[in-house]
C-alpha positions as CSV (number, residue, x, y, z in Angstrom):
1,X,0.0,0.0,0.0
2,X,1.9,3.2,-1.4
3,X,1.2,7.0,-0.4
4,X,0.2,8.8,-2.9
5,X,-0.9,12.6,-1.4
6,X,0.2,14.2,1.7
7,X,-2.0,17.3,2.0
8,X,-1.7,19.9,4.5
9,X,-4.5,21.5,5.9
10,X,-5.4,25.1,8.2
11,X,-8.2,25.3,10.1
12,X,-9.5,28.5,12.1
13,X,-12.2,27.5,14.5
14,X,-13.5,30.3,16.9
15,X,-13.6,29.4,20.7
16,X,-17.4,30.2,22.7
17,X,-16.7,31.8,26.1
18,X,-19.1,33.0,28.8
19,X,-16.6,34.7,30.9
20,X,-12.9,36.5,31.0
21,X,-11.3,35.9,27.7
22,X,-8.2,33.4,27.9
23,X,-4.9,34.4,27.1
24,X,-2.9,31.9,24.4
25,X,0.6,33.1,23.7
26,X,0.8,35.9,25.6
27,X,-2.3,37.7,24.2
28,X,-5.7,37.2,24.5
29,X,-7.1,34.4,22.1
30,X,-10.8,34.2,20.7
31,X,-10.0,31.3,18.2
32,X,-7.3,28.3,17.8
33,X,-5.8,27.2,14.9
34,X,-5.5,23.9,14.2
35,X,-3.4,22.0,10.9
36,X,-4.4,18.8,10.2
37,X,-2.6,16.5,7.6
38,X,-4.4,14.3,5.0
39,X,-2.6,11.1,3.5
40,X,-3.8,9.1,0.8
41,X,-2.9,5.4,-0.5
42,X,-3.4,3.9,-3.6
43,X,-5.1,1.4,-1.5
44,X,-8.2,4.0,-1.4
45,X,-7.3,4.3,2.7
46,X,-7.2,7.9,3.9
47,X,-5.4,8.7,7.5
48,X,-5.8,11.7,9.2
49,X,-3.3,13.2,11.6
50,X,-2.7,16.3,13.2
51,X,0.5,18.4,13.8
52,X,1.3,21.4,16.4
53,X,-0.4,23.8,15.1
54,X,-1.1,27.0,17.5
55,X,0.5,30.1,16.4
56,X,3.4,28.1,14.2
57,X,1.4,26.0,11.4
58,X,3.2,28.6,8.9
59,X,6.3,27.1,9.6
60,X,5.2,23.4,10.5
61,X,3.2,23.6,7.0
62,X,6.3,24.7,5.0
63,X,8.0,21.4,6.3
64,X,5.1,19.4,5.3
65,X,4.5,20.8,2.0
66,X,7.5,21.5,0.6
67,X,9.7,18.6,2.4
68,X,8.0,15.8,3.9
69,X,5.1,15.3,1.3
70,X,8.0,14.9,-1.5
71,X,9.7,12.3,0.6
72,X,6.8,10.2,1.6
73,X,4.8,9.9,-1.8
74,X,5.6,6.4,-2.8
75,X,6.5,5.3,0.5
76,X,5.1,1.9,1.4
77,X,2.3,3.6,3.9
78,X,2.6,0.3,6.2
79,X,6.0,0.2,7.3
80,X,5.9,3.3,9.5
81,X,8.7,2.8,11.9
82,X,10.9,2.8,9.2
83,X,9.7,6.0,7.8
84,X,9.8,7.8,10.6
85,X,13.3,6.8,11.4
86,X,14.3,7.7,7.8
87,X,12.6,10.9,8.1
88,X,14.5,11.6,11.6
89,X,17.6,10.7,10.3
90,X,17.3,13.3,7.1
91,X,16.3,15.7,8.8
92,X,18.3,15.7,11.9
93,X,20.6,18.6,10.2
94,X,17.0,21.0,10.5
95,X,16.7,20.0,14.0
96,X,15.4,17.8,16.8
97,X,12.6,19.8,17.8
98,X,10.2,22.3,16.5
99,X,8.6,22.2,13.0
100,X,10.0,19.5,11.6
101,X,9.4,16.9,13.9
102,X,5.8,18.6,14.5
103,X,5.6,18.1,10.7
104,X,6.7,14.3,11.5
105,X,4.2,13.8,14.2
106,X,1.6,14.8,11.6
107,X,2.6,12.4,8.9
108,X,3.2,9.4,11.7
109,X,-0.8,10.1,13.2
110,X,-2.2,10.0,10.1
111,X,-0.1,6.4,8.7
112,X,-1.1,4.7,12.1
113,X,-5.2,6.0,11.5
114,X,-4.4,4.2,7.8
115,X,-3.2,0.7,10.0
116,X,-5.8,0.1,11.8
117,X,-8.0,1.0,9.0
118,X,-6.8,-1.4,7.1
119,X,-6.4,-3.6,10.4
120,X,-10.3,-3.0,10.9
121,X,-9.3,-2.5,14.7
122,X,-9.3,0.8,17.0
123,X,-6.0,1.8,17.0
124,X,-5.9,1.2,20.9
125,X,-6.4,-2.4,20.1
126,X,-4.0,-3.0,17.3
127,X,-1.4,-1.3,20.3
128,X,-2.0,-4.2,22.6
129,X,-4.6,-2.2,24.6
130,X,-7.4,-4.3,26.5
131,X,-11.0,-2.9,25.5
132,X,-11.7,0.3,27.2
133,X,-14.9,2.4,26.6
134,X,-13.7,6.1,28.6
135,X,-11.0,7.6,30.2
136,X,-10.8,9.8,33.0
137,X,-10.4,13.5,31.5
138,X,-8.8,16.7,33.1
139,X,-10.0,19.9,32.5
140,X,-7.0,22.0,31.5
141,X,-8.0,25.7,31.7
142,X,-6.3,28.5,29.9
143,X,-4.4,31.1,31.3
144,X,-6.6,34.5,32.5
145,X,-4.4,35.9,35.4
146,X,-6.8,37.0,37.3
147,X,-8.7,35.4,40.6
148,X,-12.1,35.7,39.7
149,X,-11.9,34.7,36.2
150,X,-10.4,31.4,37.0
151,X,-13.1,30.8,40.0
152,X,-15.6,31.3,37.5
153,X,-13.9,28.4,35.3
154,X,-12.9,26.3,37.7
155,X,-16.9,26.0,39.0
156,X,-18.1,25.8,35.3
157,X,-15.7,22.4,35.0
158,X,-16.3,21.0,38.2
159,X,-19.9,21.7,38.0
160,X,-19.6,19.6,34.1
161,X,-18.3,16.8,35.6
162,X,-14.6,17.3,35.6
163,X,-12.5,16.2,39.5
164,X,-9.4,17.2,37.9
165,X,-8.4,20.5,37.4
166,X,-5.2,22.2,35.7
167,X,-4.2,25.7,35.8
168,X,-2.1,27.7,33.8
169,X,-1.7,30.5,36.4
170,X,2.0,31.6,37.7
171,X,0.4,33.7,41.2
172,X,-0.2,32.7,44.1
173,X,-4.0,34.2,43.8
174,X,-5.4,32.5,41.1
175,X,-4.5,29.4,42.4
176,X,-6.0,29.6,45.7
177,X,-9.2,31.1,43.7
178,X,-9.8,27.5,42.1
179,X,-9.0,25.3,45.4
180,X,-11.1,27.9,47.2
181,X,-14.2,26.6,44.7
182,X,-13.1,23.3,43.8
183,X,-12.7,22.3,47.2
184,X,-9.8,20.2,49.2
185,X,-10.3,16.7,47.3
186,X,-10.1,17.9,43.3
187,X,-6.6,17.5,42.6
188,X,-5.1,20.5,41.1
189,X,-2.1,20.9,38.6
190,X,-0.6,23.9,37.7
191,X,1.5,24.4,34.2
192,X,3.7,27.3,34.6
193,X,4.7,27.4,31.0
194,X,8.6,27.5,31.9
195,X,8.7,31.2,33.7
196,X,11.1,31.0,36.6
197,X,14.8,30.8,37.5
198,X,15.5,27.8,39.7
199,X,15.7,29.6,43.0
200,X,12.3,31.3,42.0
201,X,10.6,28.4,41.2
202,X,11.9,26.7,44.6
203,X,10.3,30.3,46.2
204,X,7.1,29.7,44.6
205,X,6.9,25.9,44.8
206,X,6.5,26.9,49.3
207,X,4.0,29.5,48.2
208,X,1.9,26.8,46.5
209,X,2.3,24.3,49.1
210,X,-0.7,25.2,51.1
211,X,-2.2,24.1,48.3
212,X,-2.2,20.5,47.8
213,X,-1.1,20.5,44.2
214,X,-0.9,17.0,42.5
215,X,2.0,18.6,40.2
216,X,4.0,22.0,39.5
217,X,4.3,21.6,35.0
218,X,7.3,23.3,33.6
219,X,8.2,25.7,36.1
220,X,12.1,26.5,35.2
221,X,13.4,28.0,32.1
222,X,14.1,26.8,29.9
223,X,13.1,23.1,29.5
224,X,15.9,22.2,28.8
225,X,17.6,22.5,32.1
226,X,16.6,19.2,33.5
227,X,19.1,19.3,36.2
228,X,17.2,22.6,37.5
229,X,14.2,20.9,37.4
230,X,15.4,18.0,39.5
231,X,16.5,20.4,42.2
232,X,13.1,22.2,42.1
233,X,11.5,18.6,42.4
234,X,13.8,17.8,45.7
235,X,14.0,21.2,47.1
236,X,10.5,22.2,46.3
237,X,8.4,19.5,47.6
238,X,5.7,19.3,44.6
239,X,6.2,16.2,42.4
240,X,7.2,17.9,38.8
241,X,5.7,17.4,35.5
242,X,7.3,17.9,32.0
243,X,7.5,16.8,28.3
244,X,5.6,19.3,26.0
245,X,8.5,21.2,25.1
246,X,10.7,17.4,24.5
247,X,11.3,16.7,20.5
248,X,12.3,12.9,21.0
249,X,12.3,10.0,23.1
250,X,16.1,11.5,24.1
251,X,14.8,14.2,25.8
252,X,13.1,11.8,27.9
253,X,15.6,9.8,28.5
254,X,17.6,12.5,30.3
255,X,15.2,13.4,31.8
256,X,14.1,10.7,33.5
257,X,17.8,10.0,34.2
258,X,18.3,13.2,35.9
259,X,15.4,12.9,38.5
260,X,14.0,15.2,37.2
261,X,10.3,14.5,36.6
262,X,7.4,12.6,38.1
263,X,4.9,13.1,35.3
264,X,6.3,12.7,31.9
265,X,4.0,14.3,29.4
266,X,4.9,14.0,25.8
267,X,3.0,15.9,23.6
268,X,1.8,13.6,20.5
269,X,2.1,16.6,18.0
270,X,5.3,17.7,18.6
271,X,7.4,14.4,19.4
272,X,7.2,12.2,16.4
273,X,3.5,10.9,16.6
274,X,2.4,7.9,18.1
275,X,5.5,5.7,17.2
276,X,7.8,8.1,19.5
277,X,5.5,8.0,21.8
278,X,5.2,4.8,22.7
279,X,9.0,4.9,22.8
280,X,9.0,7.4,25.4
281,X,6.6,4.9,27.6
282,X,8.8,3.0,27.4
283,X,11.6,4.9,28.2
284,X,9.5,6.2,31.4
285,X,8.2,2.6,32.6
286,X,12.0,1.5,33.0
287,X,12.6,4.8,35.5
288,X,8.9,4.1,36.9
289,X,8.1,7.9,35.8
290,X,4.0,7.7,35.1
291,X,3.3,8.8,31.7
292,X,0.3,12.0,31.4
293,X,0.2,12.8,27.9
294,X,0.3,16.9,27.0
295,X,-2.7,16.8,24.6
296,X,-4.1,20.5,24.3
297,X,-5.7,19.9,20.9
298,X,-8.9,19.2,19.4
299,X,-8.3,17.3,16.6
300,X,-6.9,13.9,15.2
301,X,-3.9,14.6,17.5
302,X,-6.1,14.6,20.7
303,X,-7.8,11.0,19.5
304,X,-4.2,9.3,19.4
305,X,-3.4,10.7,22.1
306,X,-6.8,9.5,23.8
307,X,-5.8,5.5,21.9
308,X,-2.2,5.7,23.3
309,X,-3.5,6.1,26.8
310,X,-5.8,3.6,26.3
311,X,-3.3,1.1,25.3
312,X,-1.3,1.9,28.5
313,X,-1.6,-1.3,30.5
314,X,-3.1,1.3,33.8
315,X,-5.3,4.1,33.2
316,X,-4.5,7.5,33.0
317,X,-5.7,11.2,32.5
318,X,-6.2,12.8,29.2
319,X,-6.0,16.7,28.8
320,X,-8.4,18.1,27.5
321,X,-7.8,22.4,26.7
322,X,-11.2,24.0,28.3
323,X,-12.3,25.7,26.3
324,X,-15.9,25.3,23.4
325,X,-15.8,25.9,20.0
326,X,-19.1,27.2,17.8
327,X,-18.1,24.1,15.8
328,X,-15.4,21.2,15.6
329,X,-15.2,18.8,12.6
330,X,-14.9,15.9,15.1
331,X,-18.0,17.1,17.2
332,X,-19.1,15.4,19.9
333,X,-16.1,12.9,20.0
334,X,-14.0,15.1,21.5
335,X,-16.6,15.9,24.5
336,X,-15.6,14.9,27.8
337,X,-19.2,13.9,30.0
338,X,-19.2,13.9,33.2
339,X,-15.4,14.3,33.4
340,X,-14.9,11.0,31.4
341,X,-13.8,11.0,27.4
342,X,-14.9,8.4,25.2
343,X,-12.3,6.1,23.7
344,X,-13.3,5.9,19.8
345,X,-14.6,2.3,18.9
346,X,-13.9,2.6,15.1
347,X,-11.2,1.5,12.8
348,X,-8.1,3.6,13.6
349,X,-8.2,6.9,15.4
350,X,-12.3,5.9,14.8
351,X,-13.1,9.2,14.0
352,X,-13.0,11.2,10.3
353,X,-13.8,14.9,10.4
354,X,-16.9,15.8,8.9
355,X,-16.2,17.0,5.7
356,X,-19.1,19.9,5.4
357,X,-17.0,21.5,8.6
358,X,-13.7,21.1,7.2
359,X,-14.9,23.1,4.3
360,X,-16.4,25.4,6.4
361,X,-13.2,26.3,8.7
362,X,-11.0,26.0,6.5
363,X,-8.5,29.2,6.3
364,X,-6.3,27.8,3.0
């Protein structure tokens, strides 16, 4: 089975809000972008796969359009380890990280949708994954730096259902706004987005304390100083949590070899798709570091993610970004109820989006 087309496409899909707007990239945000990739094979399979998208597609889509699509058309679409491992080895000169292995993790989504279409199987269960109808969702709120915004989200999502609450707050404020409503039994995470020297983010880790958090997410910069983040994990108290910023399974592996994390959460968009992923469990079941997969997208990217958990022998949370869009090509399968997300029953990532919508959103 040959690929024939890789096609890049942009979505623009505008977020519904009752409250504060949220801030995405340093300004506010009142829509997401989202860049899924099409592949086609002369067997008349089509896979869909998603890469990192917010506020770099531009750059991620270059790679995929005028790089990665050349290099895969022709490609035998089944043998995907190899092709990602060619892929990584030719363009290791571009870089480890960033768009090209976002472009990658695009490509690698899409070819394992096309396996177990062709497998007839969920791709949970072509993993190895025992037959699982939910997961157990978190709701990830944005960022709104201020008190009574995130109280006001923080009620919405437990009042939906959700008893598992991130925050992407860096003041002490905020954070004691959502324990304040959630209560003291909702664990509560808090990704810092990589803001603080080490000795700051010691010096906030005993401001947060009171607090009961489950984990402190990237709180050193940059993410690359795993050795800091090991000292903020030992001297802080607050078991750590990173990954999203990790371009291979490498990164994980020093990581985990530095002490440096509790949670490891690779991001499926941004690390090489689902084959690197399940590398990187690998990698973090030999240092006994529980994998939480990064997962703050709506599309194809956000169903592997939801199948790799699933195929994960215990279960764990998915992340799901709070926030409602007007419309979503995948609709109601990306829905959390009652703080639980359903794991897709269909062949591969057992979801297609609806084409009408795709036309509908699409920006090019």
């Amino acid at each position: 089975m040959k690929i024939t087309r890789v096609e890049s496409i942009v979505l623009h899909m505008p977020m519904v809000f009752d409250g504060a707007t949220p801030m995405l990239g340093g300004r506010p945000r009142t829509s997401i972008d989202m860049l899924l990739i099409r592949v086609e094979t002369d067997a008349g399979i089509t896979g869909w796969g998603e890469a990192f998208g917010h506020r770099i597609f531009p750059a991620t889509r270059a790679v995929i359009d005028t790089v990665l699509a050349p290099m895969c058309v022709g490609r035998d679409a089944t043998q995907i380890a190899a092709l990602n491992d060619d892929v990584q080895r030719m363009l290791h000169g571009i870089g480890r990280n960033g768009p090209a292995i976002y472009a990658l993790s695009g490509i690698d989504i899409a070819l394992w949708d096309i396996a177990g279409k062709a497998a007839g199987l969920p791709l949970y269960r072509l993993l190895g994954g025992a037959r699982r109808a939910d997961l157990p969702a978190y709701a990830s709120l944005l960022r709104y730096g201020e008190a009574k915004a995130v109280a006001h989200y923080a009620a919405q999502a437990f009042q939906r259902g959700y008893r598992y609450l991130k925050l992407h707050e860096i003041t002490v404020p905020e954070v004691k706004a959502a324990r304040d409503v959630v209560g003291p039994d909702v664990p509560i995470m808090v990704d810092t987005n990589c803001p603080w020297t080490v000795a700051q983010a010691v010096e906030m880790a005993h401001r947060l304390a009171p607090f009961d958090l489950h984990w402190l997410e990237e709180p050193v910069w940059p993410p690359e100083n795993v050795a800091g983040l090991a000292e903020v994990r030992v001297r802080g108290g607050i078991p750590t949590a990173a990954g999203e910023n990790y371009g291979t399974v490498w990164d994980f592996r020093r990581a985990c070899e530095a002490g440096a994390i509790t949670y490891a959460q690779p991001s499926i968009t941004k690390i090489g798709g689902v084959t690197e992923m399940r590398r990187v469990m690998t990698i973090a079941e030999t240092f006994g570091v529980q994998v939480v997969p990064h997962s703050a997208y709506f599309g194809p990217g956000l169903l592997a993610s939801i199948h790799c958990i699933a195929a994960m022998p215990s279960e764990s949370l998915v992340e799901r970004f709070y926030c409602d869009f007007a419309e979503n090509p995948l609709g109601e399968a990306i829905q959390p109820k009652q703080g639980r997300i359903q794991v897709p029953q269909g062949p591969g990532l057992g979801v297609d989006p609806d084409p009408r919508l795709l036309e509908k959103l699409r920006a090019s």
